[in-house]
C-alpha positions, 0 to 999 in steps of 0.5 A, spaced: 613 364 723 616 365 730 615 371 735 621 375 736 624 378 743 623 385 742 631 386 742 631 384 735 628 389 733 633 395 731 634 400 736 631 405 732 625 401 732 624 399 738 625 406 741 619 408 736 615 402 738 616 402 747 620 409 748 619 416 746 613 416 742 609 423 744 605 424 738 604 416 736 596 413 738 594 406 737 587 406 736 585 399 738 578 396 738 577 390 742 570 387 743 569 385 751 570 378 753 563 379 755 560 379 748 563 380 740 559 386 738 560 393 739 556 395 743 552 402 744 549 408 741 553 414 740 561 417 738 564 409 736 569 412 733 574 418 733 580 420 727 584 427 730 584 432 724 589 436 728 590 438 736 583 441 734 578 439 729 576 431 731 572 426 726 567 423 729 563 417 727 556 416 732 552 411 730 546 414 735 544 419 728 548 414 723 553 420 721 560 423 721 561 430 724 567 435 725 568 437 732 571 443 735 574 441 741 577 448 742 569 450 743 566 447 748 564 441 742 561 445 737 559 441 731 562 444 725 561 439 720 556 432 719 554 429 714 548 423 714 551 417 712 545 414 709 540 416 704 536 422 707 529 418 703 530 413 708 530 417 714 525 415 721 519 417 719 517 419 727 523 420 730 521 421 737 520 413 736 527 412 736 530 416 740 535 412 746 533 406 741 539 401 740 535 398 734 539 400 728 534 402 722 536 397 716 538 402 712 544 405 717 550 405 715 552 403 724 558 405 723 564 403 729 571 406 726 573 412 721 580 413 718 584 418 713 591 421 711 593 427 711 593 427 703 587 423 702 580 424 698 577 419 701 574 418 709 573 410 710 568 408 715 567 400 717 561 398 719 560 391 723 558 387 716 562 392 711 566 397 710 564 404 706 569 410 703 567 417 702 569 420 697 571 428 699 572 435 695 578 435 698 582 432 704 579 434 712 586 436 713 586 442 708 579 443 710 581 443 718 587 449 716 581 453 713 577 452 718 570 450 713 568 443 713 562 446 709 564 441 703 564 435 707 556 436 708 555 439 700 560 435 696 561 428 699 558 422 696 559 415 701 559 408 697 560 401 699 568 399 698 569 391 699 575 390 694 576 384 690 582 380 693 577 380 699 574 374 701 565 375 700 565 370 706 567 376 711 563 380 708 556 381 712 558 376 718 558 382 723 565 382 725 569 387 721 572 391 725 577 398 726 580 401 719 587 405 720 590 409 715 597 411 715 597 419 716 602 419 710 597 415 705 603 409 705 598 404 707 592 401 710 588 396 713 583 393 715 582 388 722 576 382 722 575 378 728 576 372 726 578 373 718 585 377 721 587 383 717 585 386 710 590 392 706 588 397 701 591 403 698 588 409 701 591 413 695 587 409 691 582 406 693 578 401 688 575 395 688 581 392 682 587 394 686 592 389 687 595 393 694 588 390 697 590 382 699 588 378 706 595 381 708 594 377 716 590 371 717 589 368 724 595 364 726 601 367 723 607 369 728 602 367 734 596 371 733 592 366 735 587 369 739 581 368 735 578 375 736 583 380 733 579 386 733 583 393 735 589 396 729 593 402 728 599 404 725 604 406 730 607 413 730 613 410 725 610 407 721 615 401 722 608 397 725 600 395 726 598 394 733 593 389 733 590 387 739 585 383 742 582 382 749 588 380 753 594 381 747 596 386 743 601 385 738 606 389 734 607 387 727 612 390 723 612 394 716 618 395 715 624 391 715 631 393 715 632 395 708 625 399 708 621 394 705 614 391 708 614 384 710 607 384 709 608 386 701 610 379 701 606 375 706 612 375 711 608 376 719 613 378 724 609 381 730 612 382 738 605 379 743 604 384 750 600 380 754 595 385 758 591 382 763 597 378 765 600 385 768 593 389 770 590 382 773 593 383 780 588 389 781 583 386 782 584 380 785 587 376 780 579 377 776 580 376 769 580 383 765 579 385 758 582 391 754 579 396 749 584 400 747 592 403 748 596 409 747 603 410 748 607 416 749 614 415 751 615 411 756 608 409 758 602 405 755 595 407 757 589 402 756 582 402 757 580 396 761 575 393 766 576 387 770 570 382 769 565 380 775 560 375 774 559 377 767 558 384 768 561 390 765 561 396 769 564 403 766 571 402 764 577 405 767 584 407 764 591 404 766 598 405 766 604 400 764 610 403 764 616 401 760 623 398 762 629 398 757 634 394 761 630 389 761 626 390 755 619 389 758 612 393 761 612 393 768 607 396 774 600 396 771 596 402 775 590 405 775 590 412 773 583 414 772 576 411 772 573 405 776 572 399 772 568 396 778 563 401 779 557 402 776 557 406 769 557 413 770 558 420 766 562 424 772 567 428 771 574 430 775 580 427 778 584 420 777 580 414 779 574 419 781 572 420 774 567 415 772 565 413 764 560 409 761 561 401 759 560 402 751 567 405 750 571 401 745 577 407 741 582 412 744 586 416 740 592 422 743 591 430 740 597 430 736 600 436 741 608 438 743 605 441 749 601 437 752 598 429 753 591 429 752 587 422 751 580 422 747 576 416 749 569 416 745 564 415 750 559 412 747 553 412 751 554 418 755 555 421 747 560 425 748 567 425 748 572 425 754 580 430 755 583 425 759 589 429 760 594 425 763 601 430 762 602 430 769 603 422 769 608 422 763 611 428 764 613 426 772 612 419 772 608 420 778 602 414 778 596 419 777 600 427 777 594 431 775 590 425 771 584 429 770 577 428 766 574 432 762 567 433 758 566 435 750 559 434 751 557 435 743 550 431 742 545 437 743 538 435 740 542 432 734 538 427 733 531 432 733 535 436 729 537 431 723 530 427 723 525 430 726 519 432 721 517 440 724 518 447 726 522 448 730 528 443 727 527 442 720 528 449 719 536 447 723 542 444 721 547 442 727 552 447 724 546 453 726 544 449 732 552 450 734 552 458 733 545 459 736 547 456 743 553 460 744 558 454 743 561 457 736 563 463 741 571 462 740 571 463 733 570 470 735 577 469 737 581 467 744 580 474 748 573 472 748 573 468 751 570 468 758 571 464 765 565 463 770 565 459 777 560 455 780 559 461 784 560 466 778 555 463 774 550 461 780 549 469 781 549 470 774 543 465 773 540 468 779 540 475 776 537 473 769 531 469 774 532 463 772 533 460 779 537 455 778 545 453 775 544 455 768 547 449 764 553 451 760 548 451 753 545 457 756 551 460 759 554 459 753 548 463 748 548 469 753 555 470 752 554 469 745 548 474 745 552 479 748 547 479 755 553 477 759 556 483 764 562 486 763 568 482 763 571 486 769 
C-alpha cells in the first residue's frame, strides 16, 4: 500500500493525530541502534491507572506494582510473577545482577482497559495475561489493590493464529491495549504486529491474526519495536529508531482497515528533525508523547557507539504545512554520561536503560512518566510550562518517584527481619503512606528546615526522605506551626 500525505486523513482525524491531543500517550518502545535488546534491571514498563495510581513492571524483582505517585511512591500493590518455589535461594547474590533467573518471567511492557479482567505483560520471548478479581480501574476508585496480590493468577498467552517461529526469539516487544477494550496489539521486532481482543483473550479467537507484517505501507524499518493506540482510538503508533508511523484503525465509515488486512500508515521521520543538535551525529528515539501541538521524544545522539543517559526533545507541530518543525531539547543531556539528578531542563540527568513514557491523564497539568530503569524509579517531568506558552523549556522540570526501598530483600531475602514484610508494610513503616492520612496532613520541609530538624533528633547529618517521612508518620515531628 502507498504512504498518504497526512492531509489525507480526515480533519477530525488529523486534529486527533498532530493537534490538541491533551490526554493522548504513545508509549513507544525502541531498541537503540546500538543493541536489539531491552536492556536494564528495574521498572521497564509503566500503564497510568489514573492521575495517581501507576502499574508498574519492574524486572530488577520480576513483579507488578501499584505505585501511588500522590505518596512520594508508596507501593500499594504487587504481585510476583513467577512461582514463589522458584524464588533465590541467596538473594544477596543477586542483588544489582543483571542476569535473569531462568524461571522469571523479565517483563518489559504491561497494558490494560478500563474494563478489562486481565493485565498483559510481554516479555522479550512471550507474552503473559493476568487473570484479576476485578479490573485495576475499579481497584484504583476504591483505593485497594489487596486482590491484585490474593486473587491473581499469571499464564502464558500465545493465541493460535500467531505464528510459534516468533515465539522465544527475544524480540517481542511492547503490548497496548485500547482503554475502551476495543482492541489490542502486540509488536515483534522483526515479526511486525500481532492483534488479540483483550475482552476475551483466549488462544482460539479469531480477533488474534498477524495483523501487520514488515513491509506493509512502507514500514520497512526491520526493527519495529515501540506501539501505542493514540488517544482517538483512530490510530497505532509504531515506532522504530529512526521513524514513527501512525497507522489507521478506523476509516471513514468506522471500520478497522486492519480487520481486513489493509495497512495505512503516515511515516515522521525523527532523526532527520533532531540530527542537527548534535552535528549532524546520527540519533536513535525510544519513545513519544504528544500533547496538543507538541511531540515529546526520548532520545540520545549516538557517539563512537556510546549510549550515555537519554534526554527528552520537543517538535512541534505546523498545520499549514502539514509537518513537525524545530526539534529542541528540553530536559536531560543525551551526551553525558548516565546519571540520576534531579532539576530543571537540560540540568536534569537519566540513566541510559530508559525505553517507555507515558502522560498522567490530568486536565490541569502536563506530566510525562519516564520509567527509569536503572536508577529504579520512576521520573515526573513536568513539561506544562512548555505546552502551556510554547516556550522551548518554560518550567521544564524533573522530579524523582523513588519507590524501589529494599524491595528486592523484602520479597526474596530468607530471615528476620524481611521475611516477616511485604512491600505494602514496608511502604506504611517508613512513612510513605502518610497521605492516606489525608492532604492536610501533609507537611513541607526545606533543605534548611529538615537540616535543623535532623540536628535536633542527633542524626548529624541531612536525613533522607525515608527518615522524614516515618518521623512524620510516627507523629515525632514538631508542630506544623
Amino acid at each position: 500500500q502507498r504512504k498518504p500525505r497526512l492531509s489525507q486523513f480526515d480533519r477530525p482525524e488529523r486534529e486527533a493525530i498532530m493537534k490538541r491531543w491533551a490526554l493522548s500517550t504513545l508509549s513507544l518502545l525502541i531498541t537503540p541502534a546500538v543493541t536489539n535488546a531491552v536492556t536494564g534491571k528495574g521498572p521497564t514498563g509503566v500503564h497510568p491507572i489514573n492521575d495517581r495510581y501507576l502499574a508498574v513492571v519492574d524486572s530488577s524483582i520480576d513483579s507488578i506494582l501499584v505505585v501511588d505517585g500522590n505518596a512520594a511512591g508508596a507501593v500499594v500493590g504487587h504481585l510476583v510473577l513467577h512461582d514463589r518455589n522458584n524464588d533465590p535461594s541467596d538473594a544477596d547474590a543477586h542483588i544489582g545482577g543483571h542476569e535473569p533467573l531462568s524461571s522469571w518471567i523479565n517483563p518489559i511492557s504491561i497494558s490494560t482497559c478500563d474494563e478489562c479482567k486481565h493485565l498483559f505483560i510481554t516479555s522479550p520471548d512471550t507474552m503473559y495475561r493476568v487473570a484479576l478479581e476485578r479490573p485495576l480501574a475499579i481497584m484504583a476508585q476504591n483505593h485497594d489493590f489487596s486482590a491484585l496480590n490474593t486473587k491473581s493468577t499469571v499464564r502464558e498467552f500465545w493465541p493460535n493464529n500467531w505464528s510459534q517461529k516468533y515465539k522465544g526469539d527475544g524480540l517481542l516487544r511492547m503490548v497496548s491495549v485500547a482503554p475502551d477494550g476495543s482492541s489490542a496489539y502486540v509488536s515483534h521486532s522483526k515479526g511486525g504486529v500481532f492483534s488479540f481482543d483483550p475482552l476475551e483473550p483466549v488462544e482460539t479467537s479469531e480477533k488474534a491474526k498477524h495483523a501487520i507484517h514488515v513491509g506493509d505501507a512502507g514500514i520497512d524499518e526491520q526493527e519495529i519495536n515501540g506501539i501505542h493506540h493514540t488517544h482517538s482510538l483512530k490510530n497505532l503508533v509504531l515506532t522504530s529508531s529512526k521513524y514513527v508511523h501512525i497507522v489507521k484503525l478506523k476509516d471513514d465509515t468506522g471500520v478497522n482497515p486492519l480487520d481486513d488486512g489493509s495497512v495505512t500508515a503516515y511515516r515522521l521521520p525523527l532523526d532527520y528533525h533532531c540530527d542537527y543538535l548534535y552535528g549532524g551525529n546520527k540519533m536513535t528515539f525510544m519513545d513519544t508523547v504528544i500533547i496538543n501541538d507538541y511531540a515529546f521524544v526520548l532520545g540520545h545522539p549516538i557517539e563512537r557507539g556510546i549510549h550515555n543517559g537519554v534526554a527528552l526533545y520537543r517538535l512541534t507541530w505546523d498545520e499549514f504545512q502539514e509537518q513537525w518543525h524545530d526539534c529542541v531539547q528540553v530536559a536531560g543531556s543525551g551526551v553525558e554520561a548516565a546519571d540520576w539528578v534531579d532539576g530543571t531542563g537540560k540540568e536534569a540527568r537519566f540513566s541510559m536503560t530508559p525505553h517507555d513514557i507515558a502522560l498522567l491523564p490530568s486536565m490541569t497539568s502536563h506530566t510525562i512518566v519516564v520509567a527509569d530503569v536503572d536508577n529504579r524509579a520512576l521520573r515526573y517531568v513536568d513539561v506544562t510550562g512548555a505546552v502551556e506558552t510554547g516556550d522551548q523549556t518554560q518550567g521544564v522540570s524533573v522530579t524523582s518517584v523513588a519507590y524501589n526501598e529494599d524491595l528486592f530483600m523484602v520479597l526474596y531475602k530468607k530471615e528476620e527481619p524481611w521475611t516477616t514484610l511485604s512491600p505494602e508494610t514496608v511502604m506504611k513503616t517508613d512513612g510513605k503512606s502518610y497521605y492516606h492520612s489525608g492532604e492536610k496532613g501533609i507537611m513541607n520541609l526545606n533543605y534548611e528546615d529538615a537540616q535543623e530538624e535532623c540536628s535536633r533528633v542527633g542524626i548529624g547529618r541531612i536525613c533522607t526522605l525515608p527518615e522524614i517521612r516515618a518521623r512524620f508518620a510516627r507523629g515525632q515531628y514538631p508542630t506544623v506551626s
